[in-house]
C-alpha positions in Angstrom: 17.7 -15.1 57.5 18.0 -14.6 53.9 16.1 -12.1 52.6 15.8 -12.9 49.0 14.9 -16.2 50.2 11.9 -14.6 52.4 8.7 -16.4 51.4 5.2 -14.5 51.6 4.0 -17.1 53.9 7.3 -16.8 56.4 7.1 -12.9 56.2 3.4 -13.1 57.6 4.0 -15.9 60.0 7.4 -13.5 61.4 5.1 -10.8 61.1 2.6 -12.0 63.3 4.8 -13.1 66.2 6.5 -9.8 66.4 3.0 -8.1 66.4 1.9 -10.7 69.0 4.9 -10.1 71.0 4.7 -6.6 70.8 0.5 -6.6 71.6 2.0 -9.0 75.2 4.3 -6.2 75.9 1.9 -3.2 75.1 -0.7 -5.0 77.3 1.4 -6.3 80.1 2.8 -2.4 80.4 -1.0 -0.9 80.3 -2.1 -3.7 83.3 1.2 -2.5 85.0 0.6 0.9 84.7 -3.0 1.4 85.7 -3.3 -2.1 87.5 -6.8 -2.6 86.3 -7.8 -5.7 84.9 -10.6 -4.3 82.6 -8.2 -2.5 80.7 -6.3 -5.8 79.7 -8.9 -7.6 78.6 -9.9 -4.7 76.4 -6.7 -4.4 75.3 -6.2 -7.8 74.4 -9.6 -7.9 72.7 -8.7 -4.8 70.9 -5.7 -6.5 69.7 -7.7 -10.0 68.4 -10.0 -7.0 66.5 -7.1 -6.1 65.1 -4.9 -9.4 64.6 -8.8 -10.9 62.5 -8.9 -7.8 60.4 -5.3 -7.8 59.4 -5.4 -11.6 59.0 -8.9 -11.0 56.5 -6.8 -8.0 54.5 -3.8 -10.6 54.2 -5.3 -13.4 53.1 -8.1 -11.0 50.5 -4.2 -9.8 49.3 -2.8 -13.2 48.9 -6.0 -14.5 46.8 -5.9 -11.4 44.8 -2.3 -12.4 44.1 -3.1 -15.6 43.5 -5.4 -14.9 40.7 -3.2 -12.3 38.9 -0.6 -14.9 39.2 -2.9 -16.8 37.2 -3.8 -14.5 34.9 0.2 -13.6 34.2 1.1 -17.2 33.8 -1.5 -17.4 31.5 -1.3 -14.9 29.0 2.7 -15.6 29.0 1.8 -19.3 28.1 -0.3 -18.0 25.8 2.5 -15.6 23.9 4.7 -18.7 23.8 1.7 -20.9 22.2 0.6 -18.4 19.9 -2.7 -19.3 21.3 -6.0 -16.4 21.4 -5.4 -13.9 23.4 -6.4 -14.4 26.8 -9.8 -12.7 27.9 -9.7 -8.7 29.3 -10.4 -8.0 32.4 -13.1 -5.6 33.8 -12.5 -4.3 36.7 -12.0 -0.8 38.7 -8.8 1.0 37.9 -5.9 -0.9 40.1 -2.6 -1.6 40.3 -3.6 -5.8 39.0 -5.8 -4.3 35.8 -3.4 -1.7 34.5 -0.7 -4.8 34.6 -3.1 -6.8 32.8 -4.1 -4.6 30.6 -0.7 -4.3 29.3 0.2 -7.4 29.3 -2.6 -8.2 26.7 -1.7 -4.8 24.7 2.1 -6.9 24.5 0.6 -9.8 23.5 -1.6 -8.5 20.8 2.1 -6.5 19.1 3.7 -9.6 19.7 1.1 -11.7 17.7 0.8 -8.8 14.9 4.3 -8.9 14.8 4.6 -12.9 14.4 1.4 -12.5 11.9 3.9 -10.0 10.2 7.2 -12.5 10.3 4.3 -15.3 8.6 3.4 -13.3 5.6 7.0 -12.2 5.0 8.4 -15.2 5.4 5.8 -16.7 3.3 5.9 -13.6 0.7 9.4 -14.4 0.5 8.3 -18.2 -0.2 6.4 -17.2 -3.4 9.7 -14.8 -4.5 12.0 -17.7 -4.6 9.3 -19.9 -6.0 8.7 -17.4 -8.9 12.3 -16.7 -9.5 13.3 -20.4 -9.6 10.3 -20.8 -12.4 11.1 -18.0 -14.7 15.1 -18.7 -14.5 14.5 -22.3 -16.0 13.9 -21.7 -19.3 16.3 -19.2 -20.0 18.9 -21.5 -18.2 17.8 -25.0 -19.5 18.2 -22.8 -23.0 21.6 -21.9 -22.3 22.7 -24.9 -21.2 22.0 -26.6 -24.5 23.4 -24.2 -26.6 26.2 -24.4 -24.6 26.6 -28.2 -24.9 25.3 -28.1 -28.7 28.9 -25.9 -29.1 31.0 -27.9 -27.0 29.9 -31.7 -28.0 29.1 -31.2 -31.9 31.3 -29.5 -35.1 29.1 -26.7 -36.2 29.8 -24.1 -39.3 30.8 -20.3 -38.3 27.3 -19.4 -39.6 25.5 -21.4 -37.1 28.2 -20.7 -34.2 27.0 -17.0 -35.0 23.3 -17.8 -34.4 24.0 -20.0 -31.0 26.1 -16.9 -29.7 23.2 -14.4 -30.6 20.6 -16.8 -29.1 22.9 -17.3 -25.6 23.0 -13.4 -25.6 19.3 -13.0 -26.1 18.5 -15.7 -22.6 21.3 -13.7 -21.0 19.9 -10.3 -21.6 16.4 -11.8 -20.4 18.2 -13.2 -17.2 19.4 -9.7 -16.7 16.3 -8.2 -17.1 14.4 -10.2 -14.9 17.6 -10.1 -12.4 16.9 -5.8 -12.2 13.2 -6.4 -12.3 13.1 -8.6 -9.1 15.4 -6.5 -7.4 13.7 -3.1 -7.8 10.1 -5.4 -7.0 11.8 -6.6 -4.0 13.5 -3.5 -2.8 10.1 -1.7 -3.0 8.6 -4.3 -1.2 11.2 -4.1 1.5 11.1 -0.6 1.9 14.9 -0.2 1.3 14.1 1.9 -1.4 11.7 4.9 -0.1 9.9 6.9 -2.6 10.7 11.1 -2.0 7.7 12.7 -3.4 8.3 16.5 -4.5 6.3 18.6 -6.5 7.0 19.1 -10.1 6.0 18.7 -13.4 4.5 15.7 -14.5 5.4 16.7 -18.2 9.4 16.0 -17.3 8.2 12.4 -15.7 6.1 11.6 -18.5 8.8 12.8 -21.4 11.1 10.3 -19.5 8.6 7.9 -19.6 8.3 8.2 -23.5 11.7 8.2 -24.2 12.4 4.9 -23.7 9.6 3.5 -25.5 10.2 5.8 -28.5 12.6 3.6 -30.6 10.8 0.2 -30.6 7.4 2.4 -31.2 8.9 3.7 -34.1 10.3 0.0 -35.5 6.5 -1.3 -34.7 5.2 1.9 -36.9 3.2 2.7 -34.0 2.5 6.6 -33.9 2.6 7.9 -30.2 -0.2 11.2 -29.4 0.8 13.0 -26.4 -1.3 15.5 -24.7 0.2 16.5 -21.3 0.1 20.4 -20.4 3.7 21.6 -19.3 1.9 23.4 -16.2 0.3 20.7 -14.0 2.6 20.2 -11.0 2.6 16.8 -9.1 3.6 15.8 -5.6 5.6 12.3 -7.1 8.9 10.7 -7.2 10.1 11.4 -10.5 12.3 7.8 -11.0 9.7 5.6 -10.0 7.2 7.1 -11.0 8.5 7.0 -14.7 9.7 3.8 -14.3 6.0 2.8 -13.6 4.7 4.7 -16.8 7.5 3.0 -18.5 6.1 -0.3 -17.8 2.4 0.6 -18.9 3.6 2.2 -22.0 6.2 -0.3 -22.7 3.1 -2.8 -22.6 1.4 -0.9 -25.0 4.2 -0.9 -27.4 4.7 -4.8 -26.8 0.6 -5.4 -27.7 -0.2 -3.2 -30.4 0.0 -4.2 -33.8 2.2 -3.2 -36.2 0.8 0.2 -37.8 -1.3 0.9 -34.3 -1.8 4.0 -32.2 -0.9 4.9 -28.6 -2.5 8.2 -26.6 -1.2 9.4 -23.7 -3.2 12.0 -22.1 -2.4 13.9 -18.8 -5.9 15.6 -16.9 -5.6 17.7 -13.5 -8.2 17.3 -11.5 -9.4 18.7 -8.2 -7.8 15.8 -5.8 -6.1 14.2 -8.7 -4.0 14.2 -11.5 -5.1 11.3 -14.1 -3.0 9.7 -16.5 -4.5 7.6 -19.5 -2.5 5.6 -22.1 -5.0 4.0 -24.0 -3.3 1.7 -27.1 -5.3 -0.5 -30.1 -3.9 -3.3 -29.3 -5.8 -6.6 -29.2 -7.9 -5.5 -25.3 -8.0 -7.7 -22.4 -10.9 -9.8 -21.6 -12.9 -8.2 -18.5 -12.7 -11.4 -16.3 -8.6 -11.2 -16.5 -8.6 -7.7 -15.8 -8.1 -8.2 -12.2 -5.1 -10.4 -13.5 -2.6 -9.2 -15.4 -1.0 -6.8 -12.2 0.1 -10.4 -10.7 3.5 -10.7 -10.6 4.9 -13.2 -13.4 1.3 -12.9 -15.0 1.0 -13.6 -18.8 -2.2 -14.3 -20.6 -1.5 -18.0 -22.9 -2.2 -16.1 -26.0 1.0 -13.8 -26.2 3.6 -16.0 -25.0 5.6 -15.2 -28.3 6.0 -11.8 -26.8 9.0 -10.9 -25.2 8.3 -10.4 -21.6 8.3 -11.8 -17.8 5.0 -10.5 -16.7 6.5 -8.2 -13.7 6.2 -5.0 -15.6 2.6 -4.1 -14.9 2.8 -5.6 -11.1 6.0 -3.1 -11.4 4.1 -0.5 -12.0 0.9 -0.7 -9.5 3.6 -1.0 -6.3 5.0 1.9 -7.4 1.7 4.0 -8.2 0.1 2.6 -4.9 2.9 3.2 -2.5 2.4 7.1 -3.7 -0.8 6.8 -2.7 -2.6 6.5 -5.7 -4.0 3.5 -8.1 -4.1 2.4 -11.5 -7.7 1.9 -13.5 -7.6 -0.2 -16.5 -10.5 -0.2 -18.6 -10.8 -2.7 -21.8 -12.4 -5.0 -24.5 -11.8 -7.6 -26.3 -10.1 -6.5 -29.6 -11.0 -2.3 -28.8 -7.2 -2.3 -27.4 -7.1 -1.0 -24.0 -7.1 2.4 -21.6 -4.7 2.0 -18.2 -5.4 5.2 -15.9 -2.6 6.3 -13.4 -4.0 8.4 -10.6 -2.2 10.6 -8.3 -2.9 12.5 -5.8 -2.1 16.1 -5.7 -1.5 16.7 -2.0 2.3 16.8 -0.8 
């Protein structure tokens, strides 16, 4: 007989007939033996005692197989459906529970992990969507400049002024190019943030440096009060890269002749960073706004920008465990506060 062919119901009806066999043979030797009758019929009713119980415990075993059978096929189906999670069982501590129980701990990772593959896939969704949008117009730009110099005689002056406009939507395609990739590779967790501690004063001179030039073409005079002491548990990069961005906003947003004050405070489970600018405020209902990605309030469209800055600039702060406080008003300019945490 094949083994892996062995059915439960052939292994108990082979089962039986040796044990039956075997009970003819133990009773025909005890009636040999002592040649009293009695002890055969005790024997043999012994052995129907013992044939009912083990046919009870078989067939108790073969329902309670039946119904974690059940219960198996079920919560596979359900994995496969992405259907609810099939209901616990509570019941003592056996062999069927501890199976079940796991089974349901594997389908709840597997559905966290699907849940997980939906909001990437559909994150990723909303990247394309935004990167298609914002590449239009510098594109549709290009493209007509580009046919403006191939299909029509213009003067040297005016080739000039087509070139520096194609340079300006190139540079812009560049910038947003290296914004979505450092937004992306964030995101991603490529890139991980290595948090040492050091002085936020190096970060923050960093910071100001590359804000410095088109402050000083704006007239805008830049106050700085950061102590050269306070150390910081933070990744000096990306943490001036995010400081960049909020100061680079500043710069972008406050008038010509304006102010900007940076000021650095260490407290007792933080260390808080205010850059507070006179530019024209933010309206408190936007607030909650401007840290979308791609964001741009209607009234400063003639500002050069893509809106990712600021959203820049909260990913980085947040995955450092910290967040970013902005408090503003309507045409009293505006105060964004970084805070960090001190611990390691």
């Amino acid at each position: 007989m094949n083994e892996s062919k062995l059915s439960i119901n052939r292994a108990c009806a082979v089962g039986a007939v040796f044990l039956g066999l075997l009970s003819a043979v133990t009773v025909t030797a005890a009636f040999l033996l002592t040649g009293k009758q009695a002890i055969a019929w005790l024997g043999l009713l012994f052995i129907l005692l013992v044939f009912i119980c083990v046919a009870l415990f078989v067939a108790f075993l073969r329902r309670k197989l039946v119904l974690f059978s059940d219960r198996l096929c079920e919560t596979i189906d359900n994995m496969l459906d992405g259907a609810s999670a099939p209901p616990q069982v509570y019941e003592e501590e056996n062999l069927f529970y501890k199976i079940n129980h796991r089974l349901v701990r594997l389908y709840e990772v597997m559905r966290e992990n699907r849940e997980c593959v939906a909001k990437e896939r559909a994150d990723l969704q909303e990247l394309i969507s935004d990167i298609s949008h914002q590449v239009k117009t510098p594109i549709a730009n290009l493209q007509m400049v580009n046919a403006t110099l191939l299909e029509q005689p213009v003067t040297e002056e005016k080739r000039q002024e087509f070139l520096q406009a194609s340079s300006g939507q190139l540079e812009k395609l560049d910038f947003l190019m290296q914004a979505m990739i450092k937004t992306s590779r964030l995101e991603t967790g490529v890139i991980s943030l290595d948090r040492k501690t050091q002085p936020i004063y190096n970060t923050l001179a960093s910071a100001l440096g590359g804000i410095l030039l088109n402050a000083e073409k704006k007239n805008i005079h830049v106050n700085v009060d950061c102590p050269s002491d306070i150390l910081l548990a933070h990744d000096k990069k990306w943490t001036s890269e995010a400081l960049f961005n909020i100061l680079d906003n500043a710069v972008k947003y406050t008038p010509t002749g304006g102010t900007i004050q940076v000021s650095v405070q260490s407290w007792e489970l933080y260390v808080k960073i205010d850059i507070t600018d006179s530019g024209k405020g933010i309206a408190e209902n936007r607030q909650g706004m401007i840290f979308k990605r791609f964001y741009r309030e209607e009234e400063v469209h003639d500002v050069e920008g893509i809106g990712i800055g600021l959203y820049l600039a909260r990913e980085i702060i947040t995955m450092q465990g910290g967040y970013i406080k902005v408090t503003s008003a309507v045409g009293s300019g505006s105060t964004f506060s970084v805070f960090l945490p001190r611990g390691s």
